[in-house]
C-alpha positions as a Markdown table, in Angstrom:
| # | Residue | x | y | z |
|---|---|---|---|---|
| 1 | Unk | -48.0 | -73.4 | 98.5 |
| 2 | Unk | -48.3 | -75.6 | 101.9 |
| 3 | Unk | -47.0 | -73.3 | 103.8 |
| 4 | Unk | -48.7 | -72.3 | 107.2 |
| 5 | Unk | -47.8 | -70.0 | 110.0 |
| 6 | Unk | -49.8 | -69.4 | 113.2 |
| 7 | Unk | -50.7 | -66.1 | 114.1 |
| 8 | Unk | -51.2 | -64.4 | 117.5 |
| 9 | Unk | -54.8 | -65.4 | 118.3 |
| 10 | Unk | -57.1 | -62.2 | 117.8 |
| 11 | Unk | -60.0 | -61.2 | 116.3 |
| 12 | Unk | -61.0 | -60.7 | 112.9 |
| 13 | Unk | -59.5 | -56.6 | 111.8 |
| 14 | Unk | -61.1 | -54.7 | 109.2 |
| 15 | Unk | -59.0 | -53.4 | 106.7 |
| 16 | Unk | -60.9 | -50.8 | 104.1 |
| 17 | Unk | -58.8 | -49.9 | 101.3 |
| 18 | Unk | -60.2 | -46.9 | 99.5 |
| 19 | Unk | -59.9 | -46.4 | 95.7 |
| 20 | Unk | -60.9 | -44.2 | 93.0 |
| 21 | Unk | -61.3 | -44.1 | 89.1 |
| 22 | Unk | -57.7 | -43.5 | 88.6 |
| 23 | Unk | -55.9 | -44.6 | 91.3 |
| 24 | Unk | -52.7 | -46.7 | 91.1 |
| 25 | Unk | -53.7 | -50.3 | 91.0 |
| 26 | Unk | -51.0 | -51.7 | 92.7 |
| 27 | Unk | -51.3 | -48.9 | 95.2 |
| 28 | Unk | -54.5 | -51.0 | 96.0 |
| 29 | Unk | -53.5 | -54.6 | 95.0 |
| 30 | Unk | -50.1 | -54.9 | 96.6 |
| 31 | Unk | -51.6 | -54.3 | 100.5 |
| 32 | Unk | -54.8 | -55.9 | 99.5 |
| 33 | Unk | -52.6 | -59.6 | 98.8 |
| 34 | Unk | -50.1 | -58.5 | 101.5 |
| 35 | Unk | -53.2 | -58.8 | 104.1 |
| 36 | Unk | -55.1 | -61.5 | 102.4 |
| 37 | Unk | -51.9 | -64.0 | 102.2 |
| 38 | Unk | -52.0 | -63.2 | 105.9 |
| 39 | Unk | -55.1 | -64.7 | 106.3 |
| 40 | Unk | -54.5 | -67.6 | 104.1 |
| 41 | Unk | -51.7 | -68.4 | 105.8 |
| 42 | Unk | -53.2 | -68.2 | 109.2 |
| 43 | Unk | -56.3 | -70.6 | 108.0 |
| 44 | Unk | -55.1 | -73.0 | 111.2 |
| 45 | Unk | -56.3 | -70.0 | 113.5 |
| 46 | Unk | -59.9 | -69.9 | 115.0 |
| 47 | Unk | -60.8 | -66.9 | 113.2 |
| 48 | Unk | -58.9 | -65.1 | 110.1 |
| 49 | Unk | -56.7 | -62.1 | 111.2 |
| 50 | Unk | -58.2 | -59.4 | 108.5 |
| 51 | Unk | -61.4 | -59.0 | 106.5 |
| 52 | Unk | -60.7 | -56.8 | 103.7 |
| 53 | Unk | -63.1 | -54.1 | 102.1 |
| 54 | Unk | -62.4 | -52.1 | 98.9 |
| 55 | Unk | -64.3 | -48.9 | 98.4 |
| 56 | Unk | -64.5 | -46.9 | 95.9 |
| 57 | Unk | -66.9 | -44.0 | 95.2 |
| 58 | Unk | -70.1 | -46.3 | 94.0 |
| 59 | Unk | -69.8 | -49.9 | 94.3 |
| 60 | Unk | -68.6 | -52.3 | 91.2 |
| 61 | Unk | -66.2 | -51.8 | 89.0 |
| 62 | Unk | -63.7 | -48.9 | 88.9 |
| 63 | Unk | -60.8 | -48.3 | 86.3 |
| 64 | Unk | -57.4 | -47.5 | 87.7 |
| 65 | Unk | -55.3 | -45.6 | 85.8 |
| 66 | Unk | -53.2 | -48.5 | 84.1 |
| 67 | Unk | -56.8 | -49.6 | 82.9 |
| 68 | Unk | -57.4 | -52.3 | 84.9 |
| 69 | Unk | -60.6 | -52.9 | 86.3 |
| 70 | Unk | -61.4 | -52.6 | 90.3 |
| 71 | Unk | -64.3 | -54.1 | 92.2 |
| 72 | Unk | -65.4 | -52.1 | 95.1 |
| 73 | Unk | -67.3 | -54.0 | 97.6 |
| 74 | Unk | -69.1 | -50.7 | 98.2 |
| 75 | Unk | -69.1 | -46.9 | 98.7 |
| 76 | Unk | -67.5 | -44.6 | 100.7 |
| 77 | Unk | -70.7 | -43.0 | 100.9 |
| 78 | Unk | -72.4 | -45.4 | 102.8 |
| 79 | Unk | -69.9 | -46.9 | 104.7 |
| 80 | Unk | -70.3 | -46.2 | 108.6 |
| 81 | Unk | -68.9 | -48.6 | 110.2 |
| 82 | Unk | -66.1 | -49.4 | 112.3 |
| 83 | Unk | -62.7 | -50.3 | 110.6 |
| 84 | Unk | -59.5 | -51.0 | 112.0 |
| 85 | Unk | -57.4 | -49.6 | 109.1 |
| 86 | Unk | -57.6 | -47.6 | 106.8 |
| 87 | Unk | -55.6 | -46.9 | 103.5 |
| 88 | Unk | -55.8 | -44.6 | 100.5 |
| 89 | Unk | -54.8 | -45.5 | 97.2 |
| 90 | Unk | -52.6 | -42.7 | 95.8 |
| 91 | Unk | -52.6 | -42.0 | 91.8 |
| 92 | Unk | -50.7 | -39.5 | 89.2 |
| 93 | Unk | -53.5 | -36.9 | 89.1 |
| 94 | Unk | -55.2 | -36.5 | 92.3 |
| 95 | Unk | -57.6 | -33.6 | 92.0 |
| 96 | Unk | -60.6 | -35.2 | 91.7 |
| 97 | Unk | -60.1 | -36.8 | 95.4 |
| 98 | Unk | -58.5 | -33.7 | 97.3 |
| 99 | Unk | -61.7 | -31.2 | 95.7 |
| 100 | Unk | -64.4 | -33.8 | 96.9 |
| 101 | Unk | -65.1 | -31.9 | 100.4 |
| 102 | Unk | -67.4 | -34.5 | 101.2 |
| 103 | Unk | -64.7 | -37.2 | 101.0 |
| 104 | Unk | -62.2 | -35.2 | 102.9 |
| 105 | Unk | -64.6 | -34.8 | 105.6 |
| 106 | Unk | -65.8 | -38.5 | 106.1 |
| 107 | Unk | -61.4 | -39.4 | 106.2 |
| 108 | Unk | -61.9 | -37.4 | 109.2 |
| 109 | Unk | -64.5 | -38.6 | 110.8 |
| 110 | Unk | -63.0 | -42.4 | 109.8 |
| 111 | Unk | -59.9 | -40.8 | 111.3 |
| 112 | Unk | -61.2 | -40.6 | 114.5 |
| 113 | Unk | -63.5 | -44.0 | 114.9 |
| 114 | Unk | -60.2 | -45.7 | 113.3 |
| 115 | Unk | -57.5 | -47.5 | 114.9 |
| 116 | Unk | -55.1 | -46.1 | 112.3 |
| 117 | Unk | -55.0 | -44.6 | 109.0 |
| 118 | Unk | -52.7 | -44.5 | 106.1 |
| 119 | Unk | -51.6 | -43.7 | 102.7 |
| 120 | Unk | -49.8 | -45.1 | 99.9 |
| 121 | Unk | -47.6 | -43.5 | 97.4 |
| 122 | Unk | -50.0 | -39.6 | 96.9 |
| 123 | Unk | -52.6 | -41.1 | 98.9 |
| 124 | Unk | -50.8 | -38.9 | 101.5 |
| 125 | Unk | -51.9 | -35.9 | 99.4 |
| 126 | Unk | -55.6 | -36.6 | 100.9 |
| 127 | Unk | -54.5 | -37.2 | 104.1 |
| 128 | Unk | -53.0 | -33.8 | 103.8 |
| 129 | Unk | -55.9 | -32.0 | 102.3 |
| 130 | Unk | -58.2 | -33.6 | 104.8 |
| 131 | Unk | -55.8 | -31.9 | 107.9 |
| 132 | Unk | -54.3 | -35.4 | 109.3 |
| 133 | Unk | -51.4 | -34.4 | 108.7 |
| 134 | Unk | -50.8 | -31.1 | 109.7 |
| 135 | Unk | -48.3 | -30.8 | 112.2 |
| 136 | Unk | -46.5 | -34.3 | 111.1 |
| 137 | Unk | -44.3 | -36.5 | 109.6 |
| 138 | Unk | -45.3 | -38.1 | 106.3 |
| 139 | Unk | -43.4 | -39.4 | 102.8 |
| 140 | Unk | -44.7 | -39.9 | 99.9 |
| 141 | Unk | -43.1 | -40.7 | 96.3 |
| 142 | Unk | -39.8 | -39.4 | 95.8 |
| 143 | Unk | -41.1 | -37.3 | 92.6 |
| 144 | Unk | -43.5 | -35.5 | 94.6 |
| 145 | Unk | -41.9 | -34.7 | 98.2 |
| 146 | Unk | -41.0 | -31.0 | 97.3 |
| 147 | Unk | -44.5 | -30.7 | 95.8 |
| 148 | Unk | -46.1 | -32.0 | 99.3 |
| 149 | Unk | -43.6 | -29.9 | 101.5 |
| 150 | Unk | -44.5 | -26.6 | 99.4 |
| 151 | Unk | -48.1 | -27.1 | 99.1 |
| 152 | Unk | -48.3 | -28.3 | 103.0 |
| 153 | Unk | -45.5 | -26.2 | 105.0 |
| 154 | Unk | -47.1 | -27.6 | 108.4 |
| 155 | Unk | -46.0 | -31.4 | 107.3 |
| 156 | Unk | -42.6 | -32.4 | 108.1 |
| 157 | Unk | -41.6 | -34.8 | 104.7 |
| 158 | Unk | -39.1 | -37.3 | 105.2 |
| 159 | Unk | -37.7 | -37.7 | 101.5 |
| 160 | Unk | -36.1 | -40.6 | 101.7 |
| 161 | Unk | -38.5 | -43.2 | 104.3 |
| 162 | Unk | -40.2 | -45.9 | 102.9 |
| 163 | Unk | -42.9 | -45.3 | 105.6 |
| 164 | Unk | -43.1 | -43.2 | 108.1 |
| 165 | Unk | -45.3 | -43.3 | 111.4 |
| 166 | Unk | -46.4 | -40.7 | 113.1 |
| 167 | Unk | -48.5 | -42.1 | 116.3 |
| 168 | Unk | -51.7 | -43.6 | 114.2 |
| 169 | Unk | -51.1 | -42.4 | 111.1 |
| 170 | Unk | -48.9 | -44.3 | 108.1 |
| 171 | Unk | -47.5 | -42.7 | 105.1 |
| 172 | Unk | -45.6 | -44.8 | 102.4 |
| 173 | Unk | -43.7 | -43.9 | 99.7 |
| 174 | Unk | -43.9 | -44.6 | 95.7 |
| 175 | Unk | -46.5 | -47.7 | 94.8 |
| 176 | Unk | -44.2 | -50.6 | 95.6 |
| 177 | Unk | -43.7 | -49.4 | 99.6 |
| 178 | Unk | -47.5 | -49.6 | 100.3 |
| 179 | Unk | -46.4 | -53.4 | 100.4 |
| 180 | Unk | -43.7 | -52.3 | 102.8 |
| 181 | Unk | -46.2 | -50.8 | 104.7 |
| 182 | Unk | -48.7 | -53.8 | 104.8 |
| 183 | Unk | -46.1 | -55.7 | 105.6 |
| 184 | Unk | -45.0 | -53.6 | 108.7 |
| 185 | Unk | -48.8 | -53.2 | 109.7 |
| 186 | Unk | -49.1 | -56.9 | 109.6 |
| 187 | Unk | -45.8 | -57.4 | 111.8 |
| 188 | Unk | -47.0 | -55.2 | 114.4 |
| 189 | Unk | -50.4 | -56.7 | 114.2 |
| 190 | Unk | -49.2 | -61.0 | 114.3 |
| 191 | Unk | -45.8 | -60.9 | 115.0 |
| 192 | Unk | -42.5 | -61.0 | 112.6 |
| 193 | Unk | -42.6 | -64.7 | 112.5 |
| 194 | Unk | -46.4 | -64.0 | 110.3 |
| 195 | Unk | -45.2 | -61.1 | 108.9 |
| 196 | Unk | -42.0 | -63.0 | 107.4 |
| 197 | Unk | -44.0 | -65.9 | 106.4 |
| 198 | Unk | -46.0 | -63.7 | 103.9 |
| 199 | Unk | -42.8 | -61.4 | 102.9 |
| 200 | Unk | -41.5 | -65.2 | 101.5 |
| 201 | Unk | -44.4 | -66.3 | 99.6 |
| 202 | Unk | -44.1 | -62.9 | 97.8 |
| 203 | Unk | -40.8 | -62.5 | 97.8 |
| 204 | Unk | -40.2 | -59.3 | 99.6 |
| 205 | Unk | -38.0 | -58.1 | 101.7 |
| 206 | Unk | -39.5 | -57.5 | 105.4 |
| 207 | Unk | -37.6 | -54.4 | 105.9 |
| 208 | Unk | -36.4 | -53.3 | 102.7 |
| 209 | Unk | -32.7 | -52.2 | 102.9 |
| 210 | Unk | -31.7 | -48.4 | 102.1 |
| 211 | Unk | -34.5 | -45.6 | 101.8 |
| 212 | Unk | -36.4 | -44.7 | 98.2 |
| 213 | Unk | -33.2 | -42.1 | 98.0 |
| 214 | Unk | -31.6 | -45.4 | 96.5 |
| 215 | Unk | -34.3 | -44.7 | 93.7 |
| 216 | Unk | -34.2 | -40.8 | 92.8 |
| 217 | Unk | -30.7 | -40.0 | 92.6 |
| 218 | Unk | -29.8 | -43.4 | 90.3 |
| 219 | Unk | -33.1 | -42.9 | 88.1 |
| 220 | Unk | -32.9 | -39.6 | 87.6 |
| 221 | Unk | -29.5 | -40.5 | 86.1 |
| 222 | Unk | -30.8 | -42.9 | 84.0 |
| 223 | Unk | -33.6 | -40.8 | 82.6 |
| 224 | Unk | -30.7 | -38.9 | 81.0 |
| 225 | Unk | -30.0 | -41.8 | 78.8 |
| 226 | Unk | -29.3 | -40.5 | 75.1 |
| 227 | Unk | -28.8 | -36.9 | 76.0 |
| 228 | Unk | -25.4 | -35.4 | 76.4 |
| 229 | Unk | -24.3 | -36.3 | 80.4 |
| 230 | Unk | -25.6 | -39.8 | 80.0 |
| 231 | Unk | -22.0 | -41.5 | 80.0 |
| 232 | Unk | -21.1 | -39.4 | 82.4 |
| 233 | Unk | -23.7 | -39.8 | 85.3 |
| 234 | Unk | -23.2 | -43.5 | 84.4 |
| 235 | Unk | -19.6 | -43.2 | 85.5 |
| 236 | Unk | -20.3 | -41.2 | 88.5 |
| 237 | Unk | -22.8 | -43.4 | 90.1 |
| 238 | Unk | -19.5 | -45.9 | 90.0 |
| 239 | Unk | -17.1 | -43.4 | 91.8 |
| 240 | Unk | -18.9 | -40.8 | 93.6 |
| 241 | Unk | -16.9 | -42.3 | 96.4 |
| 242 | Unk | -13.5 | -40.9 | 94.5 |
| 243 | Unk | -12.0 | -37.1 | 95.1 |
| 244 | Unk | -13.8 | -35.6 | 92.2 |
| 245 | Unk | -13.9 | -31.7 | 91.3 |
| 246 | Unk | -16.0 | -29.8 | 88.9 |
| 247 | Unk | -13.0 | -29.7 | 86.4 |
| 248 | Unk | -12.6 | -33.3 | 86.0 |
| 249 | Unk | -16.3 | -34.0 | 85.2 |
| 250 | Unk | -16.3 | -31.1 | 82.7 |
| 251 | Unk | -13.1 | -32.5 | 81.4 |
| 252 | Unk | -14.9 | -36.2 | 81.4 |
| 253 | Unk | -17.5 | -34.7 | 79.3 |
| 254 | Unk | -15.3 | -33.4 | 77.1 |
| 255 | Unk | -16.8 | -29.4 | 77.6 |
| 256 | Unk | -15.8 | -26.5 | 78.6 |
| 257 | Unk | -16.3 | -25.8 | 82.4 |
| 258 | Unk | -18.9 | -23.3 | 81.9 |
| 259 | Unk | -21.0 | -24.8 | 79.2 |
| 260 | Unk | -20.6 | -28.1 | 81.4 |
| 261 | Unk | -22.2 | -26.3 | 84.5 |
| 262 | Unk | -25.0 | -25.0 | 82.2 |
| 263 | Unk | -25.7 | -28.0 | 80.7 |
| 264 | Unk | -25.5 | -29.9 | 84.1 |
| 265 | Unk | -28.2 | -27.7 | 85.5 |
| 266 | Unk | -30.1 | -28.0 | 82.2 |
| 267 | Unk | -30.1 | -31.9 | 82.4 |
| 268 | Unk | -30.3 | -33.1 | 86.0 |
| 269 | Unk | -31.9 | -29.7 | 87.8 |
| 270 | Unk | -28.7 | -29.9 | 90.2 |
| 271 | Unk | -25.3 | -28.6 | 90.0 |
| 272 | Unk | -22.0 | -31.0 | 89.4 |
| 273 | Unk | -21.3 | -30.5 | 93.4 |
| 274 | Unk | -24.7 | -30.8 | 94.7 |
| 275 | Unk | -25.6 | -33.7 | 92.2 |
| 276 | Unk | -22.6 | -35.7 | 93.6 |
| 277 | Unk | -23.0 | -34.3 | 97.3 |
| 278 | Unk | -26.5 | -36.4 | 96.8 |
| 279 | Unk | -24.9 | -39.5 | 95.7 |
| 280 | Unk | -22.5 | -39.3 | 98.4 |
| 281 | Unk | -25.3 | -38.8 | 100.5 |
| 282 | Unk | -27.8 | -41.3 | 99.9 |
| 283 | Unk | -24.8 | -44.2 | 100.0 |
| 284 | Unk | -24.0 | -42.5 | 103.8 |
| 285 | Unk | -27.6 | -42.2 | 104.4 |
| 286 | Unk | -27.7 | -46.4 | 103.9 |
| 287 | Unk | -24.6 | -47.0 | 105.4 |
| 288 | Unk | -26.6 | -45.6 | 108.6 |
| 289 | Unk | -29.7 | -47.8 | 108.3 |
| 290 | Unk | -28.1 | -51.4 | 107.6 |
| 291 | Unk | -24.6 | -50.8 | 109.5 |
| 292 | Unk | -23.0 | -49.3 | 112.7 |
| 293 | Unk | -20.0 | -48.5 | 111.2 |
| 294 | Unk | -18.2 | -45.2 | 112.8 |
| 295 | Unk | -18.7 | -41.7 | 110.8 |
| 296 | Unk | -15.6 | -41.3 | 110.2 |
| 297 | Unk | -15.5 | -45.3 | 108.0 |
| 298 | Unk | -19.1 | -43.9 | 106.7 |
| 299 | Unk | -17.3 | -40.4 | 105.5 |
| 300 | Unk | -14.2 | -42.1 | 104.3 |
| 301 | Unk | -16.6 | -44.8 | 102.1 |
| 302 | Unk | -18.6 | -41.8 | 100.6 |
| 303 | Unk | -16.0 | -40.1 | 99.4 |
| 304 | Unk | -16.4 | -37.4 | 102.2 |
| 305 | Unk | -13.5 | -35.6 | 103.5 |
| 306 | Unk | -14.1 | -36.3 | 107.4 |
| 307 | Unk | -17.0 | -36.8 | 109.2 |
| 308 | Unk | -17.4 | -32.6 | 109.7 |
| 309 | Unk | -18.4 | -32.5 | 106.1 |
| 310 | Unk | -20.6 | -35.8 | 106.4 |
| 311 | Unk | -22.2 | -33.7 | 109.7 |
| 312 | Unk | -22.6 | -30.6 | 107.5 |
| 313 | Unk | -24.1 | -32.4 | 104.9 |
| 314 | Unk | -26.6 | -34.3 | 106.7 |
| 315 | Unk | -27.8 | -31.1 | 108.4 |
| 316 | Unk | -28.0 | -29.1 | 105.4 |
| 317 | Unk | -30.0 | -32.1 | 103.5 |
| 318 | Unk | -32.0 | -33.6 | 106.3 |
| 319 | Unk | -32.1 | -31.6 | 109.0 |
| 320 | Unk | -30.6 | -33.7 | 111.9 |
| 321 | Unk | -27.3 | -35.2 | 112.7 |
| 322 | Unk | -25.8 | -38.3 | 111.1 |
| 323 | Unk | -26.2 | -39.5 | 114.5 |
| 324 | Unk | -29.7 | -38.9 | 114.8 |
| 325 | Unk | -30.3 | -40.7 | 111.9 |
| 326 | Unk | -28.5 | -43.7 | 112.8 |
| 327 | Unk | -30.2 | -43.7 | 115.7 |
| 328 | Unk | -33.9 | -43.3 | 114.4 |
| 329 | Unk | -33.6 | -46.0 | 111.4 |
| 330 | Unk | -31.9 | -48.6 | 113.8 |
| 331 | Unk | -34.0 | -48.4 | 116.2 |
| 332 | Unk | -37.2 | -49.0 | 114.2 |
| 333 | Unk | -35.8 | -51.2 | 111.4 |
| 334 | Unk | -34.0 | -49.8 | 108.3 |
| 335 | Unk | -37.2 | -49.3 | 106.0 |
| 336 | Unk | -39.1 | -46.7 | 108.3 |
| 337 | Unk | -38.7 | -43.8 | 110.3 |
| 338 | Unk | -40.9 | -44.1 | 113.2 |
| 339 | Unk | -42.1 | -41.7 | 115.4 |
């Protein structure tokens, strides 16, 4: 543990993570060490890069929803002063945070005395009830993008970024990417030679490869285990990138074509072709980030027919072209979407 790294030379940022009884602990204790390994491993500099501050609605100790116990330094309540950063702590049930008005409005008045602001995992929910993010793009965890899009039309949700920037604000996505995040925010804050320094003590990567559509698609096939498709999805997560029709996978599963498609919907949500347009998808959709391989190798590997129907499918899914996309995750690394 003798490893040191030299930061830029700055002063001393505030970080204030906010937390509540119930939030996600590792929502709050993954960017809390990403930040304070920073510091440790900057000790050679005249002043350490972050001071970190955990609030919480009364100071002392606050239970997340795993049952660990959180200290907060102190409350939001009474905090007034200036912070460089600011990030939420998300959790599964956020009600008590988005009906406390009086919370909402101090995130906006911390929004604007604050060099940025951020949210991890449904953290982005507050954001969202407080108004920051109305008329932006934001992520959150893959299980609850629709929820955010239909509950907040004026957001544009990235499903499938890590993070997303959108000028000072920073959205991440499920639990594990507010690490992502911190790491990102620390890059942009010492450099990528700091930034890497911490992402090997923890054994992270700095830009995590793929989006958390490398998550949804795969787990949601895997929460089928023990019911009737199991075997099935198994199989077609191994050759999505073969010429497969709706007969065949009925035939796989030994059903008739009808009672396949009904049990299909039943099991996943999705239909056989738009359940394997997604796999196809999401392996095109990484293809883009780590590679700059031509559309028509990226159709051919993802079992599209041409790059027409890889175009098609990328409009009808995200919105923009494959092109667009290539364009936006290789220019700001293949983790984030940044605009």
């Amino acid at each position: 543990m003798k490893s040191r790294t030299t930061s830029r030379k700055t002063k001393t940022r505030t970080i204030v993570l906010l937390g509540f009884e119930g939030a996600a602990a590792l929502d709050i204790t993954g960017p809390h060490e990403v930040f304070a390994l920073s510091s440790r491993l900057a000790l050679g500099d005249s002043v350490p890069p972050y001071r970190l501050v955990l609030l919480a609605d009364r100071a002392g100790p606050f239970r997340a929803t795993s049952g660990l116990s959180l200290v907060a330094d102190g409350s939001w309540h009474d905090f007034h002063g200036q912070a460089d950063t600011l990030l939420i702590a998300g959790g599964p049930d956020m009600t008590h945070v988005l009906g406390n008005r009086k919370l909402l409005a101090w995130l906006r008045a911390m929004f604007r005395r604050t060099r940025r602001i951020g949210s991890i995992c449904t953290g982005a929910f507050a954001l969202a009830e407080a108004g920051l993010l109305d008329n932006r793009r934001a992520t959150t965890h893959w299980m609850d993008v629709e929820r955010l899009t239909k509950e907040y039309p004026t957001i544009r949700v990235e499903p499938d970024a890590i993070y997303v920037r959108d000028r000072n604000i920073f959205t991440s996505a499920g639990i594990t990417a507010g690490m992502d995040l911190a790491l990102a925010l620390v890059e942009e804050d010492l450099g990528q030679k700091a930034a890497l320094a911490v992402a090997r003590m923890l054994v992270l990567y700095l830009k995590r490869p793929g989006g958390q559509s490398q998550f949804s698609t795969r787990l949601q096939a895997q929460a089928t285990e023990g019911r009737r498709l199991a075997s099935l999805l198994a199989w077609l997560a191994e050759h999505y990138q073969e010429s497969i029709t709706v007969e065949a996978m009925a035939s796989r599963a030994a059903m008739s074509e009808r009672t396949f498609a009904r049990v299909f919907v039943l099991e996943t949500g999705d239909t056989p072709a738009y359940y394997l347009e997604k796999l196809r998808l999401e392996h095109a959709a990484r293809l883009l980030e780590t590679t700059n391989i031509s559309l028509d190798v990226a159709a051919r590997e993802c079992g599209f027919t041409g790059r027409e129907q890889l175009r098609r499918t990328f409009q009808r899914h995200r919105g923009i072209t494959p092109q667009e996309y290539h364009k936006r995750f290789r220019t700001t690394g293949a983790n984030t979407k940044d605009g």
